[in-house]
C-alpha positions as CSV (number, residue, x, y, z in Angstrom):
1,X,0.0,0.0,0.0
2,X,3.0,2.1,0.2
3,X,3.1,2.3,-3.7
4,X,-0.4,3.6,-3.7
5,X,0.1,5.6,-6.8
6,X,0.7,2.4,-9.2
7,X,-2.1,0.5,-7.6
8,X,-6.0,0.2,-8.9
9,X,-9.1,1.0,-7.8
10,X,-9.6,-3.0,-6.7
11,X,-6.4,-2.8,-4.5
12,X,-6.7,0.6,-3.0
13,X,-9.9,-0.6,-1.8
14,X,-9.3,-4.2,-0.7
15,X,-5.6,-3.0,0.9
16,X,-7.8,-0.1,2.3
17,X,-10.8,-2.3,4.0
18,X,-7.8,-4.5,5.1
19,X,-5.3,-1.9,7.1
20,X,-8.9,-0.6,8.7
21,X,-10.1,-4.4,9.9
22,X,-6.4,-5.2,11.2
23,X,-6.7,-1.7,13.4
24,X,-10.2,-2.4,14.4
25,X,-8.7,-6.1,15.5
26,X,-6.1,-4.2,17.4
27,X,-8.4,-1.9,18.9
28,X,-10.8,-4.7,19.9
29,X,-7.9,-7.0,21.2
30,X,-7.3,-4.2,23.6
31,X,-10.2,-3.2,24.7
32,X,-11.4,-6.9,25.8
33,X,-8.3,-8.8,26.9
34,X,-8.9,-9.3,30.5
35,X,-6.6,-7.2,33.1
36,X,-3.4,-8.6,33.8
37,X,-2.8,-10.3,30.5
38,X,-1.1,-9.1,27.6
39,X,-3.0,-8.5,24.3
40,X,-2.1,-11.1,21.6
41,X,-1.7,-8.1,18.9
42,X,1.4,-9.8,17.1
43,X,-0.3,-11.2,14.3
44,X,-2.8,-8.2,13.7
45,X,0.6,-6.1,13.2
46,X,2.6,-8.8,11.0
47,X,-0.8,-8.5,8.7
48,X,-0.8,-5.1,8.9
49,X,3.2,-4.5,7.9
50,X,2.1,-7.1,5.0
51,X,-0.5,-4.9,3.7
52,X,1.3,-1.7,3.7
53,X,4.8,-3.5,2.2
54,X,4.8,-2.2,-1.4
55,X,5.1,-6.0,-3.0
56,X,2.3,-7.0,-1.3
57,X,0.3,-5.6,-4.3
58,X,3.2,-5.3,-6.8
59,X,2.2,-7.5,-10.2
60,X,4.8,-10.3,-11.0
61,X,7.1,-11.8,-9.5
62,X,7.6,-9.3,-6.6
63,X,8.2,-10.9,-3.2
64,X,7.7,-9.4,0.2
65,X,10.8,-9.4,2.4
66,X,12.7,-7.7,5.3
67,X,15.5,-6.7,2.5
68,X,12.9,-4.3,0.2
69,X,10.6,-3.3,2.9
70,X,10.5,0.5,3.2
71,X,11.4,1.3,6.9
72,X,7.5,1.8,8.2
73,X,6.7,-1.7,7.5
74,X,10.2,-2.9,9.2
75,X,8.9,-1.2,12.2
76,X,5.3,-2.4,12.3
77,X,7.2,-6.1,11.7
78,X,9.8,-5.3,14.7
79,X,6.8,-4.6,17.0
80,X,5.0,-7.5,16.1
81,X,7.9,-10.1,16.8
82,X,8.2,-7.9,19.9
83,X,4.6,-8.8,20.6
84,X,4.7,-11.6,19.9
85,X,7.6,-13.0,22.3
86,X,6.2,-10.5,25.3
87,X,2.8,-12.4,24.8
88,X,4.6,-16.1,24.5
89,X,6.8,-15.1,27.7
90,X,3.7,-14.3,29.5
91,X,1.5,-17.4,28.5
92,X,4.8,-19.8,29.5
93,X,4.5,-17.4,32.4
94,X,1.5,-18.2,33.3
95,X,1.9,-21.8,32.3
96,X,5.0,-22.1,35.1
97,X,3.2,-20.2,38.0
């Protein structure tokens, strides 16, 4: 989504709809995870630095990796592995106690 100018209609919409339903996840994962845990928001976030990586929409063979990313999506990726091994450590945590 960070090529926004080469993209269509179809993609601006559907890579539009999808950065809103990722935030509204977020937002919702927040607002009803029980106090005292930690909000599993890791995978929301990998999503979202998918959507806005400019391959994600790119036609051809285009991949979607850490080396092309611009450095918004690198990041929203480095906060989701950061999520995602805070929320882990707390579940094994929890597990252990």
């Amino acid at each position: 989504m960070l090529n926004w100018n080469h993209l269509t209609l179809q993609q601006k919409l559907l890579g539009a709809l999808g950065v809103a339903l990722c935030v509204l996840v977020i937002l919702a994962l927040f607002r009803f995870t029980p106090p005292g845990r930690t909000p599993p928001i890791g995978m929301p976030l990998v999503i979202l630095g998918w959507l806005l990586h400019p391959g994600a929409f790119a036609p051809g063979k285009r991949t979607v990796a850490w080396r092309g990313a611009p450095l918004l999506v690198k990041i929203v990726w480095a906060a989701a592995i950061t999520a995602l091994l805070v929320s882990v450590t707390a579940g094994v945590g929890r597990m252990l106690a």
